[in-house]
PyMOL commands that place a pseudoatom at each C-alpha (Angstrom):
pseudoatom trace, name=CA, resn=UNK, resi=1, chain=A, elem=C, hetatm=0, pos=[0.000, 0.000, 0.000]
pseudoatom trace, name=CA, resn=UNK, resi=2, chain=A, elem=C, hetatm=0, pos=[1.450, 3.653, -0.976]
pseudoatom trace, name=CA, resn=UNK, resi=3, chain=A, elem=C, hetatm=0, pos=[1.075, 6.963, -0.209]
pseudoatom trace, name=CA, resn=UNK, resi=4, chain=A, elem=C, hetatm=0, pos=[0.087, 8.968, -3.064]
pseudoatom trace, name=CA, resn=UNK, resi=5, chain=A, elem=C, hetatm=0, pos=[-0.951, 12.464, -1.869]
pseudoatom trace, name=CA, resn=UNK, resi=6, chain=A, elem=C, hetatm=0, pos=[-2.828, 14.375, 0.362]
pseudoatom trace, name=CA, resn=UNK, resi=7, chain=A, elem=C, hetatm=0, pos=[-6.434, 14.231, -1.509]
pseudoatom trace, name=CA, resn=UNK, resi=8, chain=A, elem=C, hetatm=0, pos=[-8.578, 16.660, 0.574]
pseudoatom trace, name=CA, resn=UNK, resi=9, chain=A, elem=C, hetatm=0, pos=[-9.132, 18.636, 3.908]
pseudoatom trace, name=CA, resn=UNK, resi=10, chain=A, elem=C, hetatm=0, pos=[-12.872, 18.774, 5.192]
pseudoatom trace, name=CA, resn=UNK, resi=11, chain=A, elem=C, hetatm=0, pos=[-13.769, 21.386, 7.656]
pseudoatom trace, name=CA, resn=UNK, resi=12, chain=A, elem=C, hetatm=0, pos=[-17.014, 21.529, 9.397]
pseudoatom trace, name=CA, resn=UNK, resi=13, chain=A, elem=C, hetatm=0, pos=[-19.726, 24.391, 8.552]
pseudoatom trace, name=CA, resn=UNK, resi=14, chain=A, elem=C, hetatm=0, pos=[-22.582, 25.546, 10.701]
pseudoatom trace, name=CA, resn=UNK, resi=15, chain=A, elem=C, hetatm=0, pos=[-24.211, 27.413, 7.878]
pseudoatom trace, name=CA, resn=UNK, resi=16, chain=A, elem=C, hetatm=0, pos=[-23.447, 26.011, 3.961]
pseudoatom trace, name=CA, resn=UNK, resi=17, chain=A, elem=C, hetatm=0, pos=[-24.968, 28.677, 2.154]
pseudoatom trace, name=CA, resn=UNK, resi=18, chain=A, elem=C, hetatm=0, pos=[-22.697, 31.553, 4.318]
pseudoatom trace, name=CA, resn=UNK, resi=19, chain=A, elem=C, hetatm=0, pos=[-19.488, 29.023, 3.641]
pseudoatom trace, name=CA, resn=UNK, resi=20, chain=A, elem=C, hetatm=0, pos=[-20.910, 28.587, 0.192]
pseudoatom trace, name=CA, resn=UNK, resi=21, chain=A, elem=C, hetatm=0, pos=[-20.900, 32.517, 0.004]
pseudoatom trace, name=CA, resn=UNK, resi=22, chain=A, elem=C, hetatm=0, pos=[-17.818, 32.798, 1.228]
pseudoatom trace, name=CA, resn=UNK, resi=23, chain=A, elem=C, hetatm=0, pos=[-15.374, 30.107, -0.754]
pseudoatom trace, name=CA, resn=UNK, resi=24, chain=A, elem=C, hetatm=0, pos=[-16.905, 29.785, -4.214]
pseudoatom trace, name=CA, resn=UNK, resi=25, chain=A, elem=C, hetatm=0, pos=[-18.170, 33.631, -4.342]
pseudoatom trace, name=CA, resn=UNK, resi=26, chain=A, elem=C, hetatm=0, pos=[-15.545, 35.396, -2.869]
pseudoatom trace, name=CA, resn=UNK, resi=27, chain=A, elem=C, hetatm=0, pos=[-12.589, 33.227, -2.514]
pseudoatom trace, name=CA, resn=UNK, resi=28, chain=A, elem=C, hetatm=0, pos=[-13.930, 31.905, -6.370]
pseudoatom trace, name=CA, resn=UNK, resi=29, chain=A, elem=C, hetatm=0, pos=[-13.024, 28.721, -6.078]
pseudoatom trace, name=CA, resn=UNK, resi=30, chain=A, elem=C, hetatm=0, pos=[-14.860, 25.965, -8.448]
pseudoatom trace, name=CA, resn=UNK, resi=31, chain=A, elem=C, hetatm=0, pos=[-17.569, 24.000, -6.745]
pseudoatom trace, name=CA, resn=UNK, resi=32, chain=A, elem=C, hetatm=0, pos=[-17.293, 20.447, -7.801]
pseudoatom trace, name=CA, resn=UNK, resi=33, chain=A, elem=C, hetatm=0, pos=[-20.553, 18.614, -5.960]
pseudoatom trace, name=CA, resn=UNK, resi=34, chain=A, elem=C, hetatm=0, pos=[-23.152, 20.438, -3.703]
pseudoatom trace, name=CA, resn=UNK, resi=35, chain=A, elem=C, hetatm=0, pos=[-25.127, 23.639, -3.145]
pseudoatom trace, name=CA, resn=UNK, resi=36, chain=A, elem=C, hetatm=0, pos=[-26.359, 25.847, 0.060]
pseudoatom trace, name=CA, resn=UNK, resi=37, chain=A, elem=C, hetatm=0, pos=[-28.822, 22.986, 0.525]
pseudoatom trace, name=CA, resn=UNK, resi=38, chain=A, elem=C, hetatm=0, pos=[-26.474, 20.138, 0.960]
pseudoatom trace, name=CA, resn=UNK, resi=39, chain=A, elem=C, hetatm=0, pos=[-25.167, 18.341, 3.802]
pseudoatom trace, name=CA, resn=UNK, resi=40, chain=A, elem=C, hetatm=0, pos=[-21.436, 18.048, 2.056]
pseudoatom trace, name=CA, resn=UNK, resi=41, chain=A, elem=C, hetatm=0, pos=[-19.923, 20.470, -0.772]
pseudoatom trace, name=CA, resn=UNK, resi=42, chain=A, elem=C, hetatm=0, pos=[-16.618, 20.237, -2.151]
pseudoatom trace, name=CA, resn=UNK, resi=43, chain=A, elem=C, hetatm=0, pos=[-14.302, 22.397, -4.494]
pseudoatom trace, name=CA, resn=UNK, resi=44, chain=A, elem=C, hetatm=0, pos=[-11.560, 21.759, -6.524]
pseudoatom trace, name=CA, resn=UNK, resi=45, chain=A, elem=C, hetatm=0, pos=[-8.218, 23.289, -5.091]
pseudoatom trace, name=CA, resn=UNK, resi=46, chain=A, elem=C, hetatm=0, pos=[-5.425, 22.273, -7.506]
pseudoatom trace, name=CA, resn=UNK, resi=47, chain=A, elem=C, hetatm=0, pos=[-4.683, 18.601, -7.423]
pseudoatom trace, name=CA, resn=UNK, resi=48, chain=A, elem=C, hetatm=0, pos=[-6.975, 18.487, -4.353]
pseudoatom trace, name=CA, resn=UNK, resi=49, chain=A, elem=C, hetatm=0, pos=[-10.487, 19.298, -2.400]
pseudoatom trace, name=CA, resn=UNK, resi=50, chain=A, elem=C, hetatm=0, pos=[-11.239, 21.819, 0.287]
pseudoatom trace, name=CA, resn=UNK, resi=51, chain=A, elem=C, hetatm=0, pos=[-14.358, 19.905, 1.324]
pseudoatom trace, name=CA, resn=UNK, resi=52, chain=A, elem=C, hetatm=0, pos=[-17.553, 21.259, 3.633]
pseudoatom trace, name=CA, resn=UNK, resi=53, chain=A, elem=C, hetatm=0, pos=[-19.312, 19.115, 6.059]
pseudoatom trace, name=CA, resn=UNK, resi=54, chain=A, elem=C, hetatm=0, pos=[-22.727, 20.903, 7.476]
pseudoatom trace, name=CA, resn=UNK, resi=55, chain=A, elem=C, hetatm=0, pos=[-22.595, 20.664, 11.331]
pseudoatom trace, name=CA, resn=UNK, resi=56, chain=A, elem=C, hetatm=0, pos=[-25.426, 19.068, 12.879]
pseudoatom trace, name=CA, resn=UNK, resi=57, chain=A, elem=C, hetatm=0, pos=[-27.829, 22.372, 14.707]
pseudoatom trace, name=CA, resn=UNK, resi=58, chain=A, elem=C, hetatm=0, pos=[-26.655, 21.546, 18.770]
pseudoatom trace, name=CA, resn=UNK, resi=59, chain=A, elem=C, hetatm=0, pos=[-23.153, 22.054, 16.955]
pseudoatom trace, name=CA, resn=UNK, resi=60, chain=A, elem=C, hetatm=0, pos=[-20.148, 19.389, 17.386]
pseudoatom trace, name=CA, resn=UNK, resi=61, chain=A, elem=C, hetatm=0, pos=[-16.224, 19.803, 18.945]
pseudoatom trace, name=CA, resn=UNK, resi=62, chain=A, elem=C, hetatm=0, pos=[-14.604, 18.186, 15.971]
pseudoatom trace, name=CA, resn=UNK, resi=63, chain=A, elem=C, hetatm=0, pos=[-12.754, 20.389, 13.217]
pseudoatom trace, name=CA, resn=UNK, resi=64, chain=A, elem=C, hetatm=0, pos=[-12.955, 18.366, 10.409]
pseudoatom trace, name=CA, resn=UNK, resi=65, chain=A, elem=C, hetatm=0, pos=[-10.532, 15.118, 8.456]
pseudoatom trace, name=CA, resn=UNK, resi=66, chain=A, elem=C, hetatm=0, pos=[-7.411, 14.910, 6.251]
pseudoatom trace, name=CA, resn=UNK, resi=67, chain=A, elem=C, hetatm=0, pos=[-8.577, 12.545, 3.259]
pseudoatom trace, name=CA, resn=UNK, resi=68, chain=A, elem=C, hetatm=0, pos=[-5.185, 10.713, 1.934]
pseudoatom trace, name=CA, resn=UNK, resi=69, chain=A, elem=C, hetatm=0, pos=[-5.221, 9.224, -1.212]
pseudoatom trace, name=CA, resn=UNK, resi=70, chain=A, elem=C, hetatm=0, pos=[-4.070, 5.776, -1.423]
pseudoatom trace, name=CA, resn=UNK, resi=71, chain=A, elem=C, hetatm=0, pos=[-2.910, 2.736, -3.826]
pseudoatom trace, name=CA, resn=UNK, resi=72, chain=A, elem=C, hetatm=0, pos=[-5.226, 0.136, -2.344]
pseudoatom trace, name=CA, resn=UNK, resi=73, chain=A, elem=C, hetatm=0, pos=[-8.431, 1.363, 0.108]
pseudoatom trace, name=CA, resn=UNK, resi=74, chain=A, elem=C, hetatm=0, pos=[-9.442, -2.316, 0.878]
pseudoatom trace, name=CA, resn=UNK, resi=75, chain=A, elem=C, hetatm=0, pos=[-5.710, -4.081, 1.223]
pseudoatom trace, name=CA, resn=UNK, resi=76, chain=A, elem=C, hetatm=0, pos=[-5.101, -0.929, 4.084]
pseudoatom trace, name=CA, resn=UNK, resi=77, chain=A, elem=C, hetatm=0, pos=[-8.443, -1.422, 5.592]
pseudoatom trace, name=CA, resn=UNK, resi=78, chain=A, elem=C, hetatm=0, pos=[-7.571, -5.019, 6.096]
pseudoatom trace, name=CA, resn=UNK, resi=79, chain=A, elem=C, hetatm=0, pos=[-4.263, -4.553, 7.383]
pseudoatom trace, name=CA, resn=UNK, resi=80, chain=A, elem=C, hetatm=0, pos=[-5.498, -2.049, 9.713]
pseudoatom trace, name=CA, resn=UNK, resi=81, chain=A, elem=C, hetatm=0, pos=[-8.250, -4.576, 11.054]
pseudoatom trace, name=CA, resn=UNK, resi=82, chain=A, elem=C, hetatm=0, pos=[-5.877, -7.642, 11.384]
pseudoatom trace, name=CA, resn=UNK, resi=83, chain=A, elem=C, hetatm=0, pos=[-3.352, -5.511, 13.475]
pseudoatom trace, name=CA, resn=UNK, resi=84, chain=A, elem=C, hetatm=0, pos=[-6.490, -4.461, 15.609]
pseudoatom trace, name=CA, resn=UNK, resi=85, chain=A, elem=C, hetatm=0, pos=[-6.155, -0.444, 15.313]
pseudoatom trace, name=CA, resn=UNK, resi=86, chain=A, elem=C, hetatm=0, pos=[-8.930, 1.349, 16.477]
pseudoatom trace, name=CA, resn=UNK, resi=87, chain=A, elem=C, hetatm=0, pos=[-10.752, 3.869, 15.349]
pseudoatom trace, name=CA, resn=UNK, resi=88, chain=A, elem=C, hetatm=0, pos=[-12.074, 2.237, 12.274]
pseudoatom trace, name=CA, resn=UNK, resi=89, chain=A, elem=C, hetatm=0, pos=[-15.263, 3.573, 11.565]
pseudoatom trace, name=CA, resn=UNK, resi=90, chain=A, elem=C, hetatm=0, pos=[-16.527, 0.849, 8.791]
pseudoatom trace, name=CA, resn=UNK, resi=91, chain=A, elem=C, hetatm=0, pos=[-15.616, -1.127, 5.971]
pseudoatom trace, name=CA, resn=UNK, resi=92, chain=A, elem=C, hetatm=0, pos=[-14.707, 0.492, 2.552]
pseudoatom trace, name=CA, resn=UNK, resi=93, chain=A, elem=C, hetatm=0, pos=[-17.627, 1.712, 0.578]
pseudoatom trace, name=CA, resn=UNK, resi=94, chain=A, elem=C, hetatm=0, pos=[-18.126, 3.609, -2.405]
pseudoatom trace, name=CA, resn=UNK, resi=95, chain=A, elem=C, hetatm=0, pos=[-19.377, 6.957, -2.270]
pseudoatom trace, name=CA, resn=UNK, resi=96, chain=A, elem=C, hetatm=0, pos=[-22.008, 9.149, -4.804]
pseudoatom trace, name=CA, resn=UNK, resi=97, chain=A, elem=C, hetatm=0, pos=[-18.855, 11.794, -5.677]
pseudoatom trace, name=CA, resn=UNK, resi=98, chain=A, elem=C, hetatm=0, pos=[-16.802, 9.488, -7.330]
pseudoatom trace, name=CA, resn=UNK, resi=99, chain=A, elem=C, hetatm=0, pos=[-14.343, 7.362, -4.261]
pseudoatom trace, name=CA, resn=UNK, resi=100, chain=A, elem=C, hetatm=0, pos=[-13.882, 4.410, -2.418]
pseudoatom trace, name=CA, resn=UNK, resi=101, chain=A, elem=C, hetatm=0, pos=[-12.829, 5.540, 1.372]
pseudoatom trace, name=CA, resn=UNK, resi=102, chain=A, elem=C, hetatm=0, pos=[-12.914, 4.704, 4.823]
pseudoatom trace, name=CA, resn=UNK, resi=103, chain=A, elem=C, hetatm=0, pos=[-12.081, 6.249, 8.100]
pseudoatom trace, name=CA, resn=UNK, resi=104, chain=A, elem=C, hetatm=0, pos=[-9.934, 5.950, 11.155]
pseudoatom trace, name=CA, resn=UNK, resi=105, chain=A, elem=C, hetatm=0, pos=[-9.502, 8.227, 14.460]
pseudoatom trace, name=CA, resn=UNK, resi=106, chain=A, elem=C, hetatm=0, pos=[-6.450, 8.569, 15.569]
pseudoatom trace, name=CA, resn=UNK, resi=107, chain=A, elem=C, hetatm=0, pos=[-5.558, 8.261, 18.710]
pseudoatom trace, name=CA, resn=UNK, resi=108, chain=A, elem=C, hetatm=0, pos=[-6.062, 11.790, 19.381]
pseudoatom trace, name=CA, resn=UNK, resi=109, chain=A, elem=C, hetatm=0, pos=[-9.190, 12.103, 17.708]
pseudoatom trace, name=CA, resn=UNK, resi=110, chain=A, elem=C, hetatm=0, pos=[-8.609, 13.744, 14.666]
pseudoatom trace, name=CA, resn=UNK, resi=111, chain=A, elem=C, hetatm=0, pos=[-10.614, 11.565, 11.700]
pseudoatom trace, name=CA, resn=UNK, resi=112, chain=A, elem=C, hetatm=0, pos=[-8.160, 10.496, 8.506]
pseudoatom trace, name=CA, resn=UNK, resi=113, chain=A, elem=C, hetatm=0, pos=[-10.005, 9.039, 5.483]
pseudoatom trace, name=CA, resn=UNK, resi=114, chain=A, elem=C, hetatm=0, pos=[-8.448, 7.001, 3.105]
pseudoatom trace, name=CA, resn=UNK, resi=115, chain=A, elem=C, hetatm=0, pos=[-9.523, 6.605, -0.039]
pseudoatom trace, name=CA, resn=UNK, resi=116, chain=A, elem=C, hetatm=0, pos=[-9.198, 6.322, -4.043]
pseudoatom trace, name=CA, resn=UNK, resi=117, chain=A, elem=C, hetatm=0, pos=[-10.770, 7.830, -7.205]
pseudoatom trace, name=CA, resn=UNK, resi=118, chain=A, elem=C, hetatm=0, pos=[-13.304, 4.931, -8.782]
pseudoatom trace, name=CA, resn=UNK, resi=119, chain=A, elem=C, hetatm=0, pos=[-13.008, 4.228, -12.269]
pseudoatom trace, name=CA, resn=UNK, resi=120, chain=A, elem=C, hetatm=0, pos=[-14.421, 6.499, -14.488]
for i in range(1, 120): cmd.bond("trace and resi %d" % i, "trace and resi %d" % (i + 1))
show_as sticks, trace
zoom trace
């Protein structure tokens, strides 16, 4: 299993049409999947995503994840399990913008996805 970059940072909104406002119409950076009514927006920042979660209404402590692309979701998601880490959330799955991911906690609670582009 490799490395390959670092594929996205997701921060955590209380109000997607204001971040919305803010990133694509100020900062003008493209919106790739999303508008001011969804739960999750991201936008294409060079190689990578700045992504937006919507924070649920009582509010939450955590900041956000690091998503790091990798060779092989499933063959690290097994390793993982075998050597008992954790933090694992679930199994691999595919997601409706286009990857296969999972995620971990670390062991000071900061969430790390791990993931790859499906096949177009």
């Amino acid at each position: 299993m490799t490395f390959q970059s670092i594929s996205a940072v997701t921060l955590a909104v209380q109000d997607m049409a204001r971040a919305l406002a803010f990133y694509r119409d100020q900062l003008e950076m493209p919106l790739r999947y999303g508008d001011a009514e969804s739960e999750f927006c991201s936008f294409r920042v060079g190689q990578g995503y700045l992504n937006l979660v919507l924070a649920p209404a009582g509010g939450w402590s955590w900041w956000g994840r690091v998503i790091f692309y990798v060779d092989d979701v499933d063959a690290l998601h097994q390793r993982l399990t075998e050597a008992g880490v954790p933090g694992i959330e679930a199994p691999p799955k595919d997601a409706s913008w286009g990857e296969r991911y999972f995620h971990v906690t670390d062991p000071d609670g900061h969430e790390l996805s791990f993931a790859r582009p499906l096949a177009a």
